[in-house]
N, C-alpha and C positions, 0 to 999 in steps of 0.2 A: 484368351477365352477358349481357345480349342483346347489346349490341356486340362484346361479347367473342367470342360465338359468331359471328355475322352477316363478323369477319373473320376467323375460325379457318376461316366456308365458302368467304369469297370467298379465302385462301389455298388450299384445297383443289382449290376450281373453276381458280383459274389453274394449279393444278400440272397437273391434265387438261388443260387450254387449251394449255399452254406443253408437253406432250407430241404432244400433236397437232401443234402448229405442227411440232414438232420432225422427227416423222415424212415430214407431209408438202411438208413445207420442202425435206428432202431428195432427195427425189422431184423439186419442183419445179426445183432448182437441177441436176439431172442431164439434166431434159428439155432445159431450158433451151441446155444445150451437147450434147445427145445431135441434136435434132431438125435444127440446120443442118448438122453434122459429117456426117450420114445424108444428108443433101440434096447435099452436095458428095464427099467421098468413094464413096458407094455407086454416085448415079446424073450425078457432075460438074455437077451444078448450076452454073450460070453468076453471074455478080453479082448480074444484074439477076432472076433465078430464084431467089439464094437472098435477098433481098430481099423478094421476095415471097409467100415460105414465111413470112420471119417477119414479114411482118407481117400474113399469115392467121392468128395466136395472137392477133394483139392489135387485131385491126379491130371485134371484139367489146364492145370498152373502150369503143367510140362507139356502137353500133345495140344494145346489151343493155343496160345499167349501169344506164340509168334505170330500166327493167321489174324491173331485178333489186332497185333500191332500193325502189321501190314496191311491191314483192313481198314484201321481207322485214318492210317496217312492218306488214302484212295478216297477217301470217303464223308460224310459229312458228321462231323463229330456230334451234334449234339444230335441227328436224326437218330443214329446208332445206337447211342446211349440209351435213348427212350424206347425202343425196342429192346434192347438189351432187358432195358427193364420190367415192361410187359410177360416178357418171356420168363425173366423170376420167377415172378407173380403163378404165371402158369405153373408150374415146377412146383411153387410151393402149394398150392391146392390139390395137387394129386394128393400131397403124400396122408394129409387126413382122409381123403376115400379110400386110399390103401387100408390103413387103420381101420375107417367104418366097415371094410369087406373082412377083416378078418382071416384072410388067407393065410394056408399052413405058411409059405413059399414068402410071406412079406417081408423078412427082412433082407431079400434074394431084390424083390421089387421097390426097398427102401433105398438100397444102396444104388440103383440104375438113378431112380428118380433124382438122388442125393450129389450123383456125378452128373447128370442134365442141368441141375441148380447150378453147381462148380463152374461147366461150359459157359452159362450165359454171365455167371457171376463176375467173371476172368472180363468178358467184353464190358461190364460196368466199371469195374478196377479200372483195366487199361482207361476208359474212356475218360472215368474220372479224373485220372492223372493228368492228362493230355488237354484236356479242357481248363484247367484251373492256368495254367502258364499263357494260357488265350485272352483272357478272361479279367486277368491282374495284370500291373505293371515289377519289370525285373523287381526294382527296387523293394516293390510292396509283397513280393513273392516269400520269403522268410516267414511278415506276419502273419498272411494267409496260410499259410500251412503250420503255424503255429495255431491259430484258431483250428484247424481242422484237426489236428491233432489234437485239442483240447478237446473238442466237439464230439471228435471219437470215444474218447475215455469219458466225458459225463456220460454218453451213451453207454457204454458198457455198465455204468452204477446204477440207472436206472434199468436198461435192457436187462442185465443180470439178476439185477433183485427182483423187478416184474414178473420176470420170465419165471424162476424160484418159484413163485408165490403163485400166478396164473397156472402153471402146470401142476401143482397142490390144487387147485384151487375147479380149475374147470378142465383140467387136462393136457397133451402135448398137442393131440392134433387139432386142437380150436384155436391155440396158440399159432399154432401154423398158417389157417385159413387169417387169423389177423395181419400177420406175417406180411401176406400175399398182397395184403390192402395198401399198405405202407410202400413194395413196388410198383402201383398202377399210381400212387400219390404222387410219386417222385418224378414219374414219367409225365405227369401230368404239369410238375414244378418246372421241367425245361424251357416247357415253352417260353417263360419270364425273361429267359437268356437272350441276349443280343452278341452277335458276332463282333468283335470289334477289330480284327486283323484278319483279312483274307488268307484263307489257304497259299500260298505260292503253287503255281501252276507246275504239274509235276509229268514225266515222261511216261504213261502207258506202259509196265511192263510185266513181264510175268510174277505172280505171287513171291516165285522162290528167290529171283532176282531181287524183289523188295525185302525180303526176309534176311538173305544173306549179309546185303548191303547194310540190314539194321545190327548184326551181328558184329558185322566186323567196326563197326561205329563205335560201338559198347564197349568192345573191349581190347580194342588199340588201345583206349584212354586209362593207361596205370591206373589215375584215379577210382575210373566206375567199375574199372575189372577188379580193383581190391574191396572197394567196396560191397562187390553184388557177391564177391566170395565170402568176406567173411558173416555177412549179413545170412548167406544158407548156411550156412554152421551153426552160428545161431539161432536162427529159424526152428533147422530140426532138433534142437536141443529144449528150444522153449514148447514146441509140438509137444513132443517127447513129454513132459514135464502136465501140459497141461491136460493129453488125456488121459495120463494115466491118471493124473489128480482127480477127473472123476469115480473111478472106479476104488480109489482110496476111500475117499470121503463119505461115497456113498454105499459103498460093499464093507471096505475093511473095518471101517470106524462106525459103521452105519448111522452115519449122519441124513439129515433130511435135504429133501430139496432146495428147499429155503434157507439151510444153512451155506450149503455150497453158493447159491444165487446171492448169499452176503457178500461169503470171501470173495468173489468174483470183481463185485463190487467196489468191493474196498480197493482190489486193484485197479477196478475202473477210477477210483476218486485220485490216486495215485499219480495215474495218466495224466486228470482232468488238472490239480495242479501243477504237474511238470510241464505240461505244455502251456500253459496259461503263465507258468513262469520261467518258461525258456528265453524269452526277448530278454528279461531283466538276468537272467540267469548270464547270456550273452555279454549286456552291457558290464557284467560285474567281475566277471572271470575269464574272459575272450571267447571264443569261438571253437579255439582247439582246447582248452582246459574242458569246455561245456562238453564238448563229442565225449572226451575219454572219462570225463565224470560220469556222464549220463548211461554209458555203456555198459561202466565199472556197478552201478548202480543197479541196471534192469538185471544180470548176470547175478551179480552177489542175493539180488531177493530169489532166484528161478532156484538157485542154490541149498537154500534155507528153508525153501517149502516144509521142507518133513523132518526138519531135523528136530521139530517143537517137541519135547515128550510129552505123553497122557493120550488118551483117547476122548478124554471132556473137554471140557471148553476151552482148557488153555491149550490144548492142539490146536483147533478150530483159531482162538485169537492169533495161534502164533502162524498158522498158514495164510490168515488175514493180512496180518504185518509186514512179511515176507512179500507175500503179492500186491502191496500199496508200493513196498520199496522199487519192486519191479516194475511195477506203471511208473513211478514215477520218473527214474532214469529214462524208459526209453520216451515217454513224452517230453524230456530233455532232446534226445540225441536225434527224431524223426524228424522233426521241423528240418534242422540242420541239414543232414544225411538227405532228405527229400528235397530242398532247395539246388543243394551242389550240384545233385545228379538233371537237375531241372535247368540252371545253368548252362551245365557243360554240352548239354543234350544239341545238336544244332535243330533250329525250330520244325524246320520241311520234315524231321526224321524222329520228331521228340516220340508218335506211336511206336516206331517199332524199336529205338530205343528203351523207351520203360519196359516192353514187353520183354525185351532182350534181358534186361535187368532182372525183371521180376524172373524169369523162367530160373534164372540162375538163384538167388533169393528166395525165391517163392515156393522153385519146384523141391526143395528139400521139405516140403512141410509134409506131405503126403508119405513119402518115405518115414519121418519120423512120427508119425500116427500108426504106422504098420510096424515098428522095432517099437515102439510102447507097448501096442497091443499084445505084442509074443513075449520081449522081453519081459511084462507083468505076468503074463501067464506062465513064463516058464519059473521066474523068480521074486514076484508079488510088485504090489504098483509102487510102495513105498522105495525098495533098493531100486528101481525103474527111475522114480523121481534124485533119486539120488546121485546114481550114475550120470543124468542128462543135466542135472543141477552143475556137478562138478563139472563136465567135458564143457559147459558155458560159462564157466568161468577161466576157462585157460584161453577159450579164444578173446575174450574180454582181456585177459592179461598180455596179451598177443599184440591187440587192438589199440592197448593204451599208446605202447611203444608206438607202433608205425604210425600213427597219426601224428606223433610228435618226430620222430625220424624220418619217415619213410615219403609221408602222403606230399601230395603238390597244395599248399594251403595258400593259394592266390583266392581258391572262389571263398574261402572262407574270409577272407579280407572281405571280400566283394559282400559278401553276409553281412560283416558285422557293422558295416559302414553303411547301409542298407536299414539294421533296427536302430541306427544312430540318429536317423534322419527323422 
């Protein structure tokens, strides 16, 4: 009966988890294309300017992540969270009174506000992570983050196309203030959550002490130091790739809003069925075939973006195509790649391990939002897409190899005997 109950709550808790995400998933997927479309439409934002809008959102992933991992191990995870969240919210209401003031100087005051968002966005990330392995049982961990994975990517096909259409439609910065609504929602969804595993009671010590110690956790383990490496290469290749694709689509080809908020889309449905068929993708092909498919997959679409010809509609189809192949791979390979590193993670340290992870992972996105931005401006967005298309695919070729040579594949046993059940 106690088991019985113990996953009737961890069922519970993830349907509050899995509505949260939901909500503020959508939020995040609408910023995500509301913040640069505002930067070049409103006030013409240049390459190299919106470049470096986006990567004031994610320069945060490098100078917070670890304080925010250290943070959440001290602390009370879902309390943090929900402030995390609130503080969004905050962040994103500024940036339409910025808009309404019209100031020469706003896109100086977009980029501040846009790296404030980044800072608290980083303590929602982390938090997320770290909550869901509380929350679920090991075993049920793979299809929980298969669902969320899914969950992500139908988010981006509706966020994407919405977002398209609403910024045509009523504008960037109302889109924003909605934004904003979506992180007090989410903060408000925690409270549903039930703790089901106490903290383990941990030693008082200074920040950097906890910080260090998350460091060297992360990457003793071959496993997660191969992983969190090639995943930044990555990163800034698919960075790379997707903002320069703004300024493609919408400067070179002069396409509309609502065309870009398609293809976007379409990668989001890409996602939405890779993750939703990674368990059966698992049962069908093992666990290590699924990694180096799903890799080989997301790599070969970031690839192909621009190689479509025409400036009509079959460019537009053919960048559509490209970016469904790319969701769909890595909504293959995330579930998995997120499960292991969730794993191997020891529980008392899982905060400032993911943060350790992500910083290495993570922190290449911002770098490759600043080498799009120059690199389109010095040699146009298409060879840009091109360049970061091919460099993603040699670490994808790279990647197939070590996972079938190199990698320790005990936890992917542990995975695959986990969706069997």
């Amino acid at each position: 009966m106690a088991i019985t109950g113990h996953r009737r709550a961890g069922q519970r808790n993830f349907r509050w988890y899995w509505i949260g995400q939901v909500v503020s998933g959508t939020g995040n997927e609408i910023t995500s294309f509301a913040i640069p479309a505002l930067a070049v439409s409103v006030w013409g934002a240049t390459q190299s300017q919106l470049g470096l809008i986006n990567a004031a959102q994610f320069l945060p992933s490098v100078f917070v992540i670890l304080f925010a991992g250290a943070y959440y191990d001290r602390s009370d995870t879902k309390a943090t969270l929900s402030v995390s969240n609130v503080c969004c919210a905050a962040c994103l209401l500024a940036m339409p009174l910025i808009a309404l003031r019209g100031e020469t100087d706003a896109l100086v005051v977009l980029g501040i506000a846009a790296f404030a968002l980044g800072v608290f966005r980083v303590f929602v990330n982390v938090g997320s992570a770290k909550l869901l392995p509380e929350i679920v049982s090991s075993s049920a961990l793979t299809l929980a983050n298969s669902r969320v994975t899914a969950t992500a990517a139908a988010l981006s096909i509706g966020g994407a196309a919405v977002a398209g259409l609403a910024v045509d439609a009523i504008g960037n910065s109302w889109v924003l203030a909605l934004d904003a609504a979506t992180f007090v929602a989410s903060a408000l969804l925690l409270t549903g959550i039930e703790q089901l595993r106490a903290t383990p009671p941990r030693e008082r010590r200074p920040v950097r002490a906890d910080i260090v110690e998350g460091l060297r956790i992360a990457f003793k383990d071959r496993t997660l130091r191969s992983l969190a490496l090639m995943a930044s290469w990555f990163n800034l290749c698919e960075r790379m790739v997707l903002t320069a694709l703004f300024y493609y689509l919408l400067v070179d080809q002069q396409r509309s809003a609502t065309a870009l908020g398609v293809c976007l889309a379409v990668g989001g449905a890409g996602g939405l069925l890779g993750g939703l068929g990674s368990p059966s993708v698992i049962r069908a092909f093992g666990s290590v075939r699924a990694m180096q498919g799903g890799m080989g997959a997301g790599a070969l679409g970031l690839a192909t973006v621009a190689l479509w010809p025409g400036a009509g509609t079959l460019g537009v189809v053919g960048c559509a195509v490209s970016l469904f192949l790319h969701g769909f791979g890595i909504g293959i390979y995330n579930p998995l790649s997120n499960s292991v590193r969730q794993l191997v993670s020891p529980p008392q340290a899982l905060g400032r391990v993911v943060a350790s992870y992500r910083l290495v992972s993570m922190g290449s996105i911002p770098l490759g939002a600043l080498l799009a931005g120059f690199l389109a401006a010095a040699a146009g967005a298409r060879p840009t897409i091109l360049i970061a298309g091919g460099a993603c695919l040699v670490v994808a070729v790279y990647y197939v190899w070590w996972v079938r040579h190199r990698m320790d594949t005990r936890w992917l046993v542990y995975v695959e005997e986990g969706i069997s059940r």
